[in-house]
C-alpha positions in Angstrom: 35.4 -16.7 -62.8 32.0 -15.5 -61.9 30.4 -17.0 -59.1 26.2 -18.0 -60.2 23.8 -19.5 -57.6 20.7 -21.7 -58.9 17.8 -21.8 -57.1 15.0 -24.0 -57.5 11.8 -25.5 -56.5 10.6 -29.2 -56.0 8.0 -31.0 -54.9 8.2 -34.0 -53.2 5.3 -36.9 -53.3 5.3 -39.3 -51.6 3.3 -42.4 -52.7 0.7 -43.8 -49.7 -2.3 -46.4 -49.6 -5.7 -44.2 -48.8 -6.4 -44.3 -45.2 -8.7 -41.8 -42.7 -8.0 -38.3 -42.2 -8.7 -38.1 -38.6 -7.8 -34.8 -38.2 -11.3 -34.5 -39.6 -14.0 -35.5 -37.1 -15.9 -38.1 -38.7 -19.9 -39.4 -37.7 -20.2 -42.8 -38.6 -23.9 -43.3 -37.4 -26.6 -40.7 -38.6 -30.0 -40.6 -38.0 -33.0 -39.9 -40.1 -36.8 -40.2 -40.7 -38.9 -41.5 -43.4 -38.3 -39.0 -46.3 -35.8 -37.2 -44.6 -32.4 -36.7 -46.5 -29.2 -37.5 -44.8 -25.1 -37.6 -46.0 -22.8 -40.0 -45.4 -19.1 -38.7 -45.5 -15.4 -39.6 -46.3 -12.2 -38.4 -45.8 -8.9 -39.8 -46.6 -5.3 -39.3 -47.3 -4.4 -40.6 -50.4 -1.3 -40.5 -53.1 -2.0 -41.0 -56.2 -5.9 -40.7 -56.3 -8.0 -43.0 -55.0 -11.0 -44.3 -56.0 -14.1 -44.4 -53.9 -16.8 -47.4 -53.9 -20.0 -47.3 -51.8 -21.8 -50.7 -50.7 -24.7 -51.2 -48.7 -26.4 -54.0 -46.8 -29.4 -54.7 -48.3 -31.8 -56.1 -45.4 -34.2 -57.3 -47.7 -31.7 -59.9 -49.5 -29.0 -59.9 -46.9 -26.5 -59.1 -49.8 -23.5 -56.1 -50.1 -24.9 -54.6 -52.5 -22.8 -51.7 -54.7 -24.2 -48.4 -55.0 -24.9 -45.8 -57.8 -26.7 -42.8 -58.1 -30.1 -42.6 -58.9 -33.3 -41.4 -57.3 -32.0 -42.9 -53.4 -28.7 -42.0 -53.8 -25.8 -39.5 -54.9 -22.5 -39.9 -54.7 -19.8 -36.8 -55.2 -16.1 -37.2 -54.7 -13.8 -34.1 -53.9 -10.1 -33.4 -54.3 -9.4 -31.2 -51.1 -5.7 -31.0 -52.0 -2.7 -33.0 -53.5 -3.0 -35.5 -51.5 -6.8 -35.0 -49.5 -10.0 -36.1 -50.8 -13.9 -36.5 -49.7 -16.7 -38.9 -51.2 -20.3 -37.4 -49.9 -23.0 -40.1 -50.2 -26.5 -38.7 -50.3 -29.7 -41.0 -48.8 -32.8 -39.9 -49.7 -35.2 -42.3 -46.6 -38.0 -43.4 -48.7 -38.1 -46.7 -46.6 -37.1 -49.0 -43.4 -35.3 -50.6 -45.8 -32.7 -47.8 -45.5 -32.0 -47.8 -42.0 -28.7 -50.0 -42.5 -25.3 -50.6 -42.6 -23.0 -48.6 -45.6 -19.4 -49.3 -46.5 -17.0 -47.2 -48.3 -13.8 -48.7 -49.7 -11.4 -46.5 -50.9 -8.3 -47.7 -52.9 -5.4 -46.8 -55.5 -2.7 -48.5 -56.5 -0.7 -48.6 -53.5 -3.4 -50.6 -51.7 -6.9 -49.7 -49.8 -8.9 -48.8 -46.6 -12.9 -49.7 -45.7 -15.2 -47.6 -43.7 -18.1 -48.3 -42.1 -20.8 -46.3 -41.6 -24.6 -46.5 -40.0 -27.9 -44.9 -40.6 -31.0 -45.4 -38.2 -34.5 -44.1 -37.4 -34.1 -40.9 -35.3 -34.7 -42.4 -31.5 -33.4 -41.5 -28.2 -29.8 -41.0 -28.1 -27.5 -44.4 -27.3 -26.0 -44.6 -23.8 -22.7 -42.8 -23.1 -19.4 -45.3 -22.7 -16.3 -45.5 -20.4 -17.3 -43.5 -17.7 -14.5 -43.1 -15.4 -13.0 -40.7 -12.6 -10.3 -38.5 -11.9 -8.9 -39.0 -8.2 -11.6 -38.0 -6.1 -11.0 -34.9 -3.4 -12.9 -34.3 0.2 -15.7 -32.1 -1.4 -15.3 -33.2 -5.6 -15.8 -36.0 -8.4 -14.5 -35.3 -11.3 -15.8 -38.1 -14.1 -15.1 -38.2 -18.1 -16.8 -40.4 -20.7 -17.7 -41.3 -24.6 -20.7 -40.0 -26.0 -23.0 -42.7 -28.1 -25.1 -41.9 -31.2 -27.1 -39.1 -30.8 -30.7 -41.0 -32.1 -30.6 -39.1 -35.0 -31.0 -35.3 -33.2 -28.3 -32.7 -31.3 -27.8 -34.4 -27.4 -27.2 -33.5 -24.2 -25.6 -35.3 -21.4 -27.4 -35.0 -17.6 -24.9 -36.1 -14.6 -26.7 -37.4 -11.5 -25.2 -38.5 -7.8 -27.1 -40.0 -5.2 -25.6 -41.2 -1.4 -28.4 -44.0 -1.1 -28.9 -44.6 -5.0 -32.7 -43.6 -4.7 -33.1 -39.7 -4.2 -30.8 -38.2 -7.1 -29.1 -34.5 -7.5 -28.7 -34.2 -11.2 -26.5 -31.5 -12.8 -27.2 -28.4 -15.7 -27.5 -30.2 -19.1 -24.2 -30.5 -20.6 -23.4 -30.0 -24.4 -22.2 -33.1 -26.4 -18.9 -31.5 -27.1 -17.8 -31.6 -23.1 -18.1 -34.8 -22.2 -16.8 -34.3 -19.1 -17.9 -32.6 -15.6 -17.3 -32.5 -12.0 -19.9 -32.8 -9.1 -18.7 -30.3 -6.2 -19.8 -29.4 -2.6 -20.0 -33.0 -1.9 -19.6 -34.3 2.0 -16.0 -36.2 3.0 -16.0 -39.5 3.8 -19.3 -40.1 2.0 -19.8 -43.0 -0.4 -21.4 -41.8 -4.1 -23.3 -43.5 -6.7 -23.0 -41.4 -9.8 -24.3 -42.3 -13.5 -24.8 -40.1 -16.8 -27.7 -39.8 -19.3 -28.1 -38.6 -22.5 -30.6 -36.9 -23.8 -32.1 -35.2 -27.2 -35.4 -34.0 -28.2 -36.7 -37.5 -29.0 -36.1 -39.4 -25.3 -33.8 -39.8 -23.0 -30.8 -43.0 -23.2 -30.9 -45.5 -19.6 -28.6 -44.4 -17.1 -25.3 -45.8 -17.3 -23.3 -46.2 -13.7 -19.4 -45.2 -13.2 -17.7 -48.4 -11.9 -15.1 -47.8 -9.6 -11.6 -49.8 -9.9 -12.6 -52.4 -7.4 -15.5 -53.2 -9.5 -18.1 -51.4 -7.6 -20.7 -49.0 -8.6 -20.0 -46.7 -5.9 -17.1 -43.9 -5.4 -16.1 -42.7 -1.9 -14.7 -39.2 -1.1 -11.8 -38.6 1.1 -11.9 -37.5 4.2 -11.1 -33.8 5.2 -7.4 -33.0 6.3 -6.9 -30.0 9.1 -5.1 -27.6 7.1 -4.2 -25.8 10.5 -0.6 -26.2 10.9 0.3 -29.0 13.5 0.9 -27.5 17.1 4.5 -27.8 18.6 4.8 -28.5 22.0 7.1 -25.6 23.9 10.4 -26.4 24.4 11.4 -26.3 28.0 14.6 -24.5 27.9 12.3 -22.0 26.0 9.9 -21.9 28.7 12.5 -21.5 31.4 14.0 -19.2 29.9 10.9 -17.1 29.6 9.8 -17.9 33.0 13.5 -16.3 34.1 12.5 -12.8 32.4 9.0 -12.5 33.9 10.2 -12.9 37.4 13.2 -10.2 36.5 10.9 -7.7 35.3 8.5 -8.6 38.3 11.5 -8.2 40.8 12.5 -4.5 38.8 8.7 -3.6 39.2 8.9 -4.1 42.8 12.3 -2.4 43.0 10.9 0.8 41.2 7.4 0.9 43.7 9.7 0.7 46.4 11.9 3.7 45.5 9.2 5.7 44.9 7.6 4.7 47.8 10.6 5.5 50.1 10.8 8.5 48.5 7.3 9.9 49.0 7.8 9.3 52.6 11.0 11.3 53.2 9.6 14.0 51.1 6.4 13.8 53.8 8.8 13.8 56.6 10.3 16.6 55.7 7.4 18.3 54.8 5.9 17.5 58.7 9.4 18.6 60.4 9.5 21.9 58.5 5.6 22.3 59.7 6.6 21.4 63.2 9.6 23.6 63.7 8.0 27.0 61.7 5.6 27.8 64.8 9.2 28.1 67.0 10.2 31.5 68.2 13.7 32.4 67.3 13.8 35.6 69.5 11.9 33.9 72.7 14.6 31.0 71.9 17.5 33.7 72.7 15.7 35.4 75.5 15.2 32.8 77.6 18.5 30.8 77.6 17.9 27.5 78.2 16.9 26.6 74.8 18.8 23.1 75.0 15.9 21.7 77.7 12.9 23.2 76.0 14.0 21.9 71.9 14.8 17.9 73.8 11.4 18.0 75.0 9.7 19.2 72.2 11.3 16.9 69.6 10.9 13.8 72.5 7.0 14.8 72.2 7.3 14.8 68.5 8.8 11.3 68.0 6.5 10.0 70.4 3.1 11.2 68.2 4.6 11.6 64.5 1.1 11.1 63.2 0.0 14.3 64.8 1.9 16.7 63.5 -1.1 19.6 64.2 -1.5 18.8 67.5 2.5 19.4 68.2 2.8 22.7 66.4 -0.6 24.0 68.3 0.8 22.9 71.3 4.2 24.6 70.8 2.9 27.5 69.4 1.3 27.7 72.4 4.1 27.1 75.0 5.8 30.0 73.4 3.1 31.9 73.2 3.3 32.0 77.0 6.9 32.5 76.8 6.3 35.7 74.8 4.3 36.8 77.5 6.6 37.2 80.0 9.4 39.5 78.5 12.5 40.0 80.2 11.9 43.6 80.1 9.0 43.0 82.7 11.2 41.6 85.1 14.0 44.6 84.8 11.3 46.7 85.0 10.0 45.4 88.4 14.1 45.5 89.3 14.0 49.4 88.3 11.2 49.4 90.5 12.8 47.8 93.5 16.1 50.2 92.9 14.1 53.2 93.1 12.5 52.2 96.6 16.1 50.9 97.5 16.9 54.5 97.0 14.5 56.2 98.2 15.0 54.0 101.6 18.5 55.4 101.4 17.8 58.6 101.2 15.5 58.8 104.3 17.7 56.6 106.2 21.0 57.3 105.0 22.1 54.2 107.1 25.7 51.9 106.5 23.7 48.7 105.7 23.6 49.3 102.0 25.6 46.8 101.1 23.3 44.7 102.8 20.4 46.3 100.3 22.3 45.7 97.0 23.2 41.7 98.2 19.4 41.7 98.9 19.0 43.4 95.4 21.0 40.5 93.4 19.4 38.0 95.3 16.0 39.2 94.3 17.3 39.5 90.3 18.7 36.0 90.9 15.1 34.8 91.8 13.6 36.4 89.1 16.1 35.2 86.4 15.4 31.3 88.0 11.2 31.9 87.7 11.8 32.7 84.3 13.9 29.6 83.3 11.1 27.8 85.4 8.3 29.7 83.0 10.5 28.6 79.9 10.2 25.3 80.6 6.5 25.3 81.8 
């Protein structure tokens, strides 16, 4: 069996009394002068059609009276869509009489709706309504309100603030369509008086104060909040603990100066004892033979002055200096001299005391050998 599919369209209405389209923005108050032309208009939401009547309050009488089109007035209705339709009433001013109040009533046979509407001379605008605040900051006001009839002509709004309600700051002129605004750079702690105007090209509306919540006509700001972080005290096991490690690395400082310090002066010592001891004669030191005596005494007078380390290697260098001078070979050569007249005695004499001559002889070398440990130690 095949299988068929159907498809088709419906539309669905769905019956309703007329009532606003406020998705439309609607001015029920317009302004005009003597033999100026103005429109009153309508919207609505409606199903079926409905039918649109215009009444105005004749000032003269006092009566509603209906209205058709002639020379004052014209009236065109407009089917926007299925279920959306406009009535345009047009006014031609040709007297005060005019300035009044106009009704439309708009009706089908599910039921009806009335709309009011106003027309005046073109004036000043009217004064703005429900002017209120956002939360106020430190440094900001931020205030909202309802515009009024704009007299006839495109407004403005002006925003003053004053801190002794005589001497006012007032802001840029702000366009009808942002009724809204917010006064900055303001002081904390400081108490406001702020009010709105409205303005067009005819005059200016009275001043209209912002009431505050308690009733007053003043607004306060708040006071500035340090947004430094709050300082936290040191702990005290943190600053014991930190006191620990400074005196550690002090004591290591210490440590290390004194190392180096003890090592300089060694290194000077040494320095000084190699400076003493290179003026010393190590071939006068093996002549003379008594070398024990002479190297106490010089290293005795260097302990004593340490400080003078000069003074004790010019004053060795000198000591052996005069140790140089007398050689040992001087004093065998004065004994060669003394054996040749010992001979020579001998020879003329030829007596038997020789023996006595050489025991003469080694008591003279004797001598000599003492005077010259004597000299050494000189």
């Amino acid at each position: 069996m095949p299988n068929f599919q159907y498809k088709q369209s419906l539309t669905l209405l769905v019956k309703c009394s007329p009532r606003q389209d406020t998705r439309v923005i609607t001015t029920s108050i317009v302004g005009g002068n003597i033999r100026d032309i103005v429109q009153l208009v309508s919207d609505v939401i409606s199903y079926p059609p409905p039918t649109f009547t215009w009444y105005y309050n004749n000032i003269t009488t006092g009566d509603v009276e209906p209205i058709y089109n002639d020379d004052v007035f014209k009236q065109i209705d407009t089917s926007i869509s299925i279920n959306t339709y406009r009535s345009t009433l047009t006014i031609n001013i040709t007297s005060n009489i005019f300035y009044t109040s106009y009704t439309v009533n708009v009706s089908n046979n599910i039921g009806y709706t009335e709309i009011e509407y106003q027309v005046t001379a073109l004036s000043k605008p009217d004064v703005p309504s429900n002017i209120n605040s956002l939360p106020p900051s430190h440094d900001s006001i931020c205030i909202i309100w309802t515009p009024g009839f704009n007299g006839g002509g495109q407004q403005e709004f002006i925003v003053q603030h004053s801190v002794d309600n005589k001497t006012w700051t007032s802001s840029t002129p702000l366009p009808e369509s942002k009724p809204d605004y917010c006064i900055k750079n303001l002081q904390a702690d400081t108490t406001y008086y702020i009010r709105v105007i409205a303005r067009n090209k005819y005059d200016d509306s009275q001043p209209v104060y912002l009431i505050s919540s308690d009733g007053s006509s003043t607004i306060q700001t708040l006071a500035r909040v340090d947004s430094s972080p709050p300082t936290v005290p040191p702990d005290s096991n943190t600053g014991l603990i930190a006191g620990l490690v400074v005196t550690v690395v002090i004591i290591i400082f210490m440590a290390v100066v004194v190392v180096i310090l003890v090592r300089k002066i060694k290194q000077r010592t040494g320095k000084d004892e190699s400076s003493t001891y290179a003026g010393l004669d190590l071939e006068t030191r093996t002549a003379t033979g008594v070398d024990d005596t002479t190297y106490q005494g010089l290293q005795h007078y260097v302990n004593l002055q340490p400080s003078s380390t000069d003074i004790v290697n010019t004053q060795n260098n000198q000591n052996y200096d005069s140790l140089q001078q007398i050689e040992p070979t001087t004093v065998y050569d004065s004994l060669n001299t003394v054996d040749s007249s010992l001979n020579t005695v001998e020879d003329r004499t030829r007596t038997d005391n020789s023996t006595t001559t050489f025991a003469n002889i080694n008591r003279d070398e004797k001598s000599a050998y003492v005077n010259l440990g004597i000299q050494s130690n000189i």
